[in-house]
N, C-alpha and C positions, 0 to 999 in steps of 0.2 A: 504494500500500500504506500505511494508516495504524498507526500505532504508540502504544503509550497515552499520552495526554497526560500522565502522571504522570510516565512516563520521561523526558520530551521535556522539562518542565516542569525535572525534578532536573539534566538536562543546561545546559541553559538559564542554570541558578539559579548551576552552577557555571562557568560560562563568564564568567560576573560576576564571579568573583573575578579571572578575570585582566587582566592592565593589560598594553596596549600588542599588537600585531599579527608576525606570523611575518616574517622577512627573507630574503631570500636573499642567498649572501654566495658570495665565493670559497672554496674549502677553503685550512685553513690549510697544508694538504700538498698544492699546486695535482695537477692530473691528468696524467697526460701530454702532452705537445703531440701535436695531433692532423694529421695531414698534410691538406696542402688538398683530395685528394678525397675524407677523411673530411666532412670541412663540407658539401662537392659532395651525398653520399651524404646529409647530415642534410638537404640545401635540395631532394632528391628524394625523399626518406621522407616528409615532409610537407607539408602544409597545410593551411592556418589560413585562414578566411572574415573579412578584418581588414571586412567591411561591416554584420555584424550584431553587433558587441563594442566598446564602449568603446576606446578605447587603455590600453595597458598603466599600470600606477604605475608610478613611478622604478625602484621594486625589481623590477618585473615582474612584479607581481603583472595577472593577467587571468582570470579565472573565466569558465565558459562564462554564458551567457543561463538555459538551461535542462538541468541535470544529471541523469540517467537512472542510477541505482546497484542493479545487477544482483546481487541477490545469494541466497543458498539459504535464506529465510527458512523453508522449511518442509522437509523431510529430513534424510539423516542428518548434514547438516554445519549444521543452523538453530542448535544452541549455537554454534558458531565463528561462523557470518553475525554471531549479537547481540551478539558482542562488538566483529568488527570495524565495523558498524551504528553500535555506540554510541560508540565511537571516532573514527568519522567523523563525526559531530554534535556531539562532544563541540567539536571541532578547528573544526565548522563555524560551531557557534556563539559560540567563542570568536575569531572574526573583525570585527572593527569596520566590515571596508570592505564595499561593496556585494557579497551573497551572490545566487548563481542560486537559480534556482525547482528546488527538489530533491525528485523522486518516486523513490519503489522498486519495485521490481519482481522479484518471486519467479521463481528459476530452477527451485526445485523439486528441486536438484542434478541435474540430468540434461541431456543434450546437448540433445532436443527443447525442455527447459523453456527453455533458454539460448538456443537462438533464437528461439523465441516471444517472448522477456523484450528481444528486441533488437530485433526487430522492433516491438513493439509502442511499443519506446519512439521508435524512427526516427520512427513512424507518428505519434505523442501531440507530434511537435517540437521533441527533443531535440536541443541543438546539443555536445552533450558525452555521451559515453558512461563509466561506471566500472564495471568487472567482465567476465567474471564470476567466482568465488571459486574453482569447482572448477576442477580441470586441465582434466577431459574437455571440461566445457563453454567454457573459455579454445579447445581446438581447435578446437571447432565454430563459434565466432564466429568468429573468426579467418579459418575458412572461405570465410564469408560476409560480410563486413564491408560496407559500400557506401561507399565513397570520401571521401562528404563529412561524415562527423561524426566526429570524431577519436576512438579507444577507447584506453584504460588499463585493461587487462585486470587481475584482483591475483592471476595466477600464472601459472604459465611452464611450455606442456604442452610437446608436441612440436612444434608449426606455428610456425617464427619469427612475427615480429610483423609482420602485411605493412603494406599502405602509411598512412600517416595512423592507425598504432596501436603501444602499447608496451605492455610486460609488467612488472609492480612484486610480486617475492616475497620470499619468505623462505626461499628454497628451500635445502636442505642443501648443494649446490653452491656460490650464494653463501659459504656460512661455510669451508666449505675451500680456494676460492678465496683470499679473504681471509686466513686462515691461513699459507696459502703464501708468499704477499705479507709476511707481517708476518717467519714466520723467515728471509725471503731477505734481508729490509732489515738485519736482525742479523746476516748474514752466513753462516747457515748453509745446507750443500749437502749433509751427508747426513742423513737424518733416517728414524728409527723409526717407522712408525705403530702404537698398536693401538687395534684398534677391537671393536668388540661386533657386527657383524655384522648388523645390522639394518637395514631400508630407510635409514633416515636416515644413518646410520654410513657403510652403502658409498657410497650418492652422496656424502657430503662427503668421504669420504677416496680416492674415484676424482677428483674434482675436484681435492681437493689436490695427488696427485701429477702430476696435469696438468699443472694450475698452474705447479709446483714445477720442470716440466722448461722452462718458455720464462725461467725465472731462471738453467739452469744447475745445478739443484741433480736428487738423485733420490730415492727411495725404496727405502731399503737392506733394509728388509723389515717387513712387515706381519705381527703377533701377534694372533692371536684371542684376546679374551676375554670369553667368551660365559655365562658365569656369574657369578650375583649374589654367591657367594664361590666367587671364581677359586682353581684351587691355585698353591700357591706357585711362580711363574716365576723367581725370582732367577737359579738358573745360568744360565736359557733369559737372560735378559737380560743377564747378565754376558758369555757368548757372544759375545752382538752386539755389544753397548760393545765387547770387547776387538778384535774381529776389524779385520783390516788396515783402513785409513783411520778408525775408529774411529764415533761418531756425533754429529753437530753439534745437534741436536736430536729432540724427540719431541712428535710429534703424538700427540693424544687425543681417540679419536674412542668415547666412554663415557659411561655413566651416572654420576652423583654416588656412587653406592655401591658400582658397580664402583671408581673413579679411588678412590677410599680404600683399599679393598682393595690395588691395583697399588702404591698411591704410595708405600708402604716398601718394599716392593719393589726399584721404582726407583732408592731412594737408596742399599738395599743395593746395585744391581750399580751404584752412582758416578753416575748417570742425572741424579738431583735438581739436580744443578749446570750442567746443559745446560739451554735454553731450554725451555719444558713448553707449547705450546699446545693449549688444546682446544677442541671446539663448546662453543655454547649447552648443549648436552644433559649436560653438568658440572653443570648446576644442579638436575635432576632426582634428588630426593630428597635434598637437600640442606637445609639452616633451621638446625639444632642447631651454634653455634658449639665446643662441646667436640668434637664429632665433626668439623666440618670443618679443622680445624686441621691437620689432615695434607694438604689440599690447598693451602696456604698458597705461593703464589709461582708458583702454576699460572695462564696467563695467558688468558682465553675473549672472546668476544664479547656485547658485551648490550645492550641498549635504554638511551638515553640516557633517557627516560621512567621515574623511580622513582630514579636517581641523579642527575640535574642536573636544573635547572628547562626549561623546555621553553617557548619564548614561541607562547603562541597554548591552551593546554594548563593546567587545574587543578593542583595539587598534585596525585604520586599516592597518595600517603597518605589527604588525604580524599577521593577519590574512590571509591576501593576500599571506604571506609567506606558508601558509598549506591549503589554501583553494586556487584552481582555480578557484571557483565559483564568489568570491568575488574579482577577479585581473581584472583587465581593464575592458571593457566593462560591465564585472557582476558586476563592483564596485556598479553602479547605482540601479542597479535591486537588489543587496542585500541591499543596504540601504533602499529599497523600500519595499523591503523583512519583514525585521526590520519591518520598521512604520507600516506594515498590522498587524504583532501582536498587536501593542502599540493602534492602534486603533480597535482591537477585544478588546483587555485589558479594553479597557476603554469608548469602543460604546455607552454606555447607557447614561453615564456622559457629552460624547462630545454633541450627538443627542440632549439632552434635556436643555442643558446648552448652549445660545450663545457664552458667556465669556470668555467660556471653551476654552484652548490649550494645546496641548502637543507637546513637541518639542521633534522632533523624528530624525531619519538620514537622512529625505529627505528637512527639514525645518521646522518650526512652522507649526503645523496642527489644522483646528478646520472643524467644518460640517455645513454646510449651512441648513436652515428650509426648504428645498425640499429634500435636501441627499448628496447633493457633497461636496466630503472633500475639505476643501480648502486652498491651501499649499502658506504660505509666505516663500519664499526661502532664502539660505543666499547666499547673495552679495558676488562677486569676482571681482578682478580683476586682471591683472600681472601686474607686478613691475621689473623691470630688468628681466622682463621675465620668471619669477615667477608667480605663482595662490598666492596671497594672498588674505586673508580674510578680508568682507568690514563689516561685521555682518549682520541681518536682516534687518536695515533700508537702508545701499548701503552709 
């Protein structure tokens, strides 16, 4: 699949500005130790052809020979594919050391386009598979996968990841998992949710309180608010604050102009003083500092890309400038873009290394002994109404 050289040329141009090459490092918050038939599980999940690859760099860095990236360049998700597309170019060509021979290949968004696009790329000599974008069609490879070319799927249907393949998303589930994780580390066990009710909203706040129970902690109860100006909930909330055991935190699973509305609220029923975490989705409809100044000390998850430098990665300021791919909404998906190279780059080293991380544009990344990447995000929060940065640990 070719791409206009103009695009490719402005990626190129800005890959230049950057100095020096991605690392992988241990996280500063190490993982959990993993038991020895975790490792067992990771040295039977895959393998790696060490006859047709270079050896690894020190850092373990090893990219395949010939990369095959599956993605929906024409259907209803081709906006999404160009962002994440240009993001991974973006990331590719900002790499100094020896890069594979990288062809694309349209899924078409559809299960049949998705293995026609994997087949054909088996068949073309592809020693590395990426994609593909949709769920549907992540099941359907999945399906079908043939043992010897390793796949990085970028999202996470229903079909675990079977042998010699992983799954790298952004899925709602991740960020309520991770949420969970962050108020149990604070110490909190009963916690509020409310959420907006929407696909995104249930999976992360079904996740969370998942999560939530292997800490010890539970979900004392779940508030809808399903309106862009919700009515006033205060007693409804003062209720729950007061009742027996009380509430150690509240999760927020909302849009940006819902969570303003709520958040005096909140501090009317005493709430503002407990832990405040919420999705990514706090940022939606958000920009105007006077306005957000009510969500001030509310704590989200967000792409390290646009708040700290990113090694391997343009400024994303000027990028956003020449690139529409990577402005607003594509910010996401080309940070996300990014890390699917970083983790082609470096697949073999993450898979078979628990330890192992690489901190990418979407947060610290490492792969679990079954295949799911798994992303520690970096903490935010506003400040006068501001997104400031709270780093990895929140």
């Amino acid at each position: 699949m070719r791409h206009s050289s103009k695009r490719i040329f402005a990626l190129a141009l800005l890959a230049t500005l950057v100095a020096g090459c991605s690392t992988v490092t241990v996280a500063p918050t190490a993982p959990p130790a993993e038991a020895p038939e975790d490792t067992t599980l990771r040295n039977a999940h895959w393998q790696f052809d060490d006859s047709i690859r270079p050896p690894a760099e020190r850092d373990g860095y090893r990219p395949p020979l010939k990369l095959a990236v599956l993605l929906p360049l024409s259907g209803d998700l081709a906006t999404a594919a160009a962002s994440v597309r240009d993001g991974l170019l973006a990331a590719y060509y900002g790499e100094r050391r020896t890069r594979p021979e990288i062809r694309f290949y349209d899924t078409a968004n559809s299960s049949g386009g998705a293995i026609a696009a994997y087949n054909r790329a088996v068949a073309d000599g592809a020693d590395q598979v990426l994609g593909p974008l949709g769920r549907d069609g992540v099941d359907a490879v999945f399906r079908n996968v043939q043992p010897g070319v390793p796949v990085l799927a970028l999202n996470r249907g229903t079909v675990a990841p079977p042998f010699n393949s992983a799954s790298f998303s952004l899925a709602p589930e991740d960020e309520g998992s991770s949420a969970a994780d962050h108020v149990a580390s604070l110490g909190a066990k009963r916690v509020l949710v409310l959420s907006s009710g929407d696909d995104y909203a249930r999976r992360s706040a079904s996740a969370f309180a998942t999560q939530l129970t292997t800490h010890g902690g539970s979900v004392v109860q779940t508030l809808a608010v399903v309106s862009d100006e919700p009515a006033d909930m205060t007693p409804l909330l003062q209720s729950v604050a007061t009742r027996d055991g009380g509430i150690d935190a509240v999760f927020i699973a909302l849009r940006g102009n819902q969570a303003r509305a709520i958040a005096p609220q909140l501090a009317a029923a005493g709430l503002s003083y407990k832990p405040r975490v919420a999705t990514s989705q706090l940022l939606s409809g958000t920009g105007k500092a006077e306005e957000d100044r009510v969500l001030d000390g509310i704590k989200f998850p967000t792409e390290r890309w646009g708040l700290v430098q990113v090694n391997g990665l343009p400024n994303a300021a000027e990028t956003q400038k020449s690139l529409p791919t990577a402005h607003g909404p594509g910010a996401k998906l080309f940070a996300f873009g990014a890390d699917a190279w970083l983790l082609t780059a470096y697949l073999q080293h993450l898979a078979l290394t628990p330890e192992a991380t690489v901190e990418g544009a979407t947060g610290a990344l490492r792969i679990g002994p079954e295949g799911n990447v798994l992303r520690t995000p970096l903490w935010s929060t506003f400040s006068n109404g501001y997104v400031v940065s709270l780093g990895a640990g929140g």
